[in-house]
N, C-alpha and C positions, 0 to 999 in steps of 0.2 A: 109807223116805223117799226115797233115792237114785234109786231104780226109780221111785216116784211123779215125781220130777221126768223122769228119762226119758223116761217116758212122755205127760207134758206138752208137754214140747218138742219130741218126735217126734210128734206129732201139730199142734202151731202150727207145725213145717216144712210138715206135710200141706197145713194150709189154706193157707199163704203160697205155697204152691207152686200150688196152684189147679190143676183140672181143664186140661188141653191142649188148643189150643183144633182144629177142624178141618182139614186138609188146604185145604180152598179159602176158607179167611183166613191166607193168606199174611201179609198186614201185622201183624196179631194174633199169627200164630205167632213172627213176630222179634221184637215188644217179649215173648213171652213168655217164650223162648229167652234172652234177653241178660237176663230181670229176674233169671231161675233161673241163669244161671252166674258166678260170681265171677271167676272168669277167663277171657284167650283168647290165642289164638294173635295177635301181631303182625307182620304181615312188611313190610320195610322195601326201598330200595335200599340196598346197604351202601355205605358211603363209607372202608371202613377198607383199607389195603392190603392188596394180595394177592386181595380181595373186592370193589375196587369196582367199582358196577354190578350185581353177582351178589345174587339174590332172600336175604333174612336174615329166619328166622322167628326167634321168640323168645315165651316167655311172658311174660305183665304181668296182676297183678289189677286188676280194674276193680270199677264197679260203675254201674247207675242210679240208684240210691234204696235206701234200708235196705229189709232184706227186708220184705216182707209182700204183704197181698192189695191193697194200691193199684197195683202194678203196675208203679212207679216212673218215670221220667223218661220213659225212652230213649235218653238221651243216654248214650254212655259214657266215664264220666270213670274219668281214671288220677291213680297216684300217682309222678311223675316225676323224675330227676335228670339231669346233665347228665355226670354220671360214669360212664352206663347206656351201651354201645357200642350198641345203636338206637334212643336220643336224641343222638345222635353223629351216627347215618345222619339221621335225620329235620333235624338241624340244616343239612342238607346239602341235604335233597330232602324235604318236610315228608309227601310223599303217603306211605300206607299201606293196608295192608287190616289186617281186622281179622276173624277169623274164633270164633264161639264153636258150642258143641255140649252137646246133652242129656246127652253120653257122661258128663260132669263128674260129673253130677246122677242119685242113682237108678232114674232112671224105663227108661234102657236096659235096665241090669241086671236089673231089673224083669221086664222083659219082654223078655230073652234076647236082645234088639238086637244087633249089633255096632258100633261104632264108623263103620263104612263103612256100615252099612245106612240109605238116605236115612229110614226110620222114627224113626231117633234122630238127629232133625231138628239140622241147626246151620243155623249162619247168615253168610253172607260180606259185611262190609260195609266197601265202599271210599270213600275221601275220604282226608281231610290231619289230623294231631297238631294243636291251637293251646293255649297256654299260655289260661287262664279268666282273665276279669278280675277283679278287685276284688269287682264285685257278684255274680258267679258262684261264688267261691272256697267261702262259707261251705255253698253247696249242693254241691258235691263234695266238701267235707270230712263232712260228714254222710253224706253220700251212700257215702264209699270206707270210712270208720273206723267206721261203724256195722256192716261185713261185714269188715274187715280191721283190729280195731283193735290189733293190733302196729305198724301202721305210723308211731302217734304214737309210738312210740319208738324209731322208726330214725334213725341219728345224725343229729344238727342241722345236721352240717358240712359235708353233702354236698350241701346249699340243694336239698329236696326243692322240687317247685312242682306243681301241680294242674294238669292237664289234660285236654283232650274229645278224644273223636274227631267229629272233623265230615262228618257222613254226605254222601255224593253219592250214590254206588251200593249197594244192595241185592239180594242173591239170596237164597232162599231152598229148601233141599233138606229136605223131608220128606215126599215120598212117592214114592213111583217114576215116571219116566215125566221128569224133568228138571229145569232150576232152574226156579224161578218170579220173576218181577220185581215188584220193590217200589218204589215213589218214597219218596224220603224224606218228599213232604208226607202220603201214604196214613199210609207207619208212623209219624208222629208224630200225626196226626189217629184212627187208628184206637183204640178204646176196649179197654184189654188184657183 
């Protein structure tokens, strides 16, 4: 019975995961890239002594939408505190990049990729942290605890708060030959 479940759910990854889409659908390859990884790399200006001004990466789970084959937002909402040292920097200098990659996700391993090789496509997107309002809140809460849901039970005290990152800039490496350019209206408008 164990195995049968298994096997179930390793195959609703399958589909949720969906086929990858082309080389020259840039736009499509970043909502595809960010729907498939849970996490990414955030890098910050730091504002901490000893670091300030100096590049601070860090991880942070994210998410667009519960998995599946809808393909989700694209928006990448995090789960935030103000007790985090790069919500410390961002409180300082809000801009960020935000970088995620296939590496996460089996599809490299797969197929022998390396983590550097532009094949096992990631994605670098710049703009600024902003706390979600009100009527945003309950779409990032679905959206992070539906892929992350330990995190309704990280302590109360630490005034966790929900936020996006708000896209400006766009690159995109998964094939050889350089980045690619995305506007944020192409990858929000583009059909994942």
């Amino acid at each position: 019975m164990a195995g049968l479940l298994f096997l179930c759910a390793a195959a609703l990854v399958l589909v949720a995961r969906g086929a990858i889409p082309p080389p020259d659908e840039a736009a499509r390859m970043a909502r595809f890239v960010l729907h498939n990884c849970d996490w990414g790399a955030l890098a910050t200006l730091s504002a901490q002594e000893g670091l300030r001004g100096q590049p601070f990466a860090n991880i942070f789970s994210l998410s667009d939408g519960p998995p599946g084959p809808l393909g989700g937002s694209g928006v990448p909402y995090l789960y935030l505190t103000d007790m985090e040292i790069s919500v410390q920097d961002l409180e300082i200098n809000s801009n960020a990049s935000l970088t995620v990659s296939l590496a996460q996700t089996p599809y490299c391993k797969k197929h022998k990729y390396d983590p550097q090789n532009p094949l096992c496509a990631h994605i670098i997107f710049c703009g600024s942290i902003v706390k979600v309002n009100d009527s945003e809140a309950g779409l990032a809460k679905k959206a992070l605890f539906s892929r992350h849901p330990e995190m309704e039970s990280w302590p109360k005290d630490h005034n966790w708060f929900f936020a996006k990152f708000n896209i400006t800039n766009i690159w995109v490496l998964d094939y050889f030959g350089g980045l690619k350019i995305v506007t944020p209206e192409d990858y929000y408008n583009v059909k994942p």
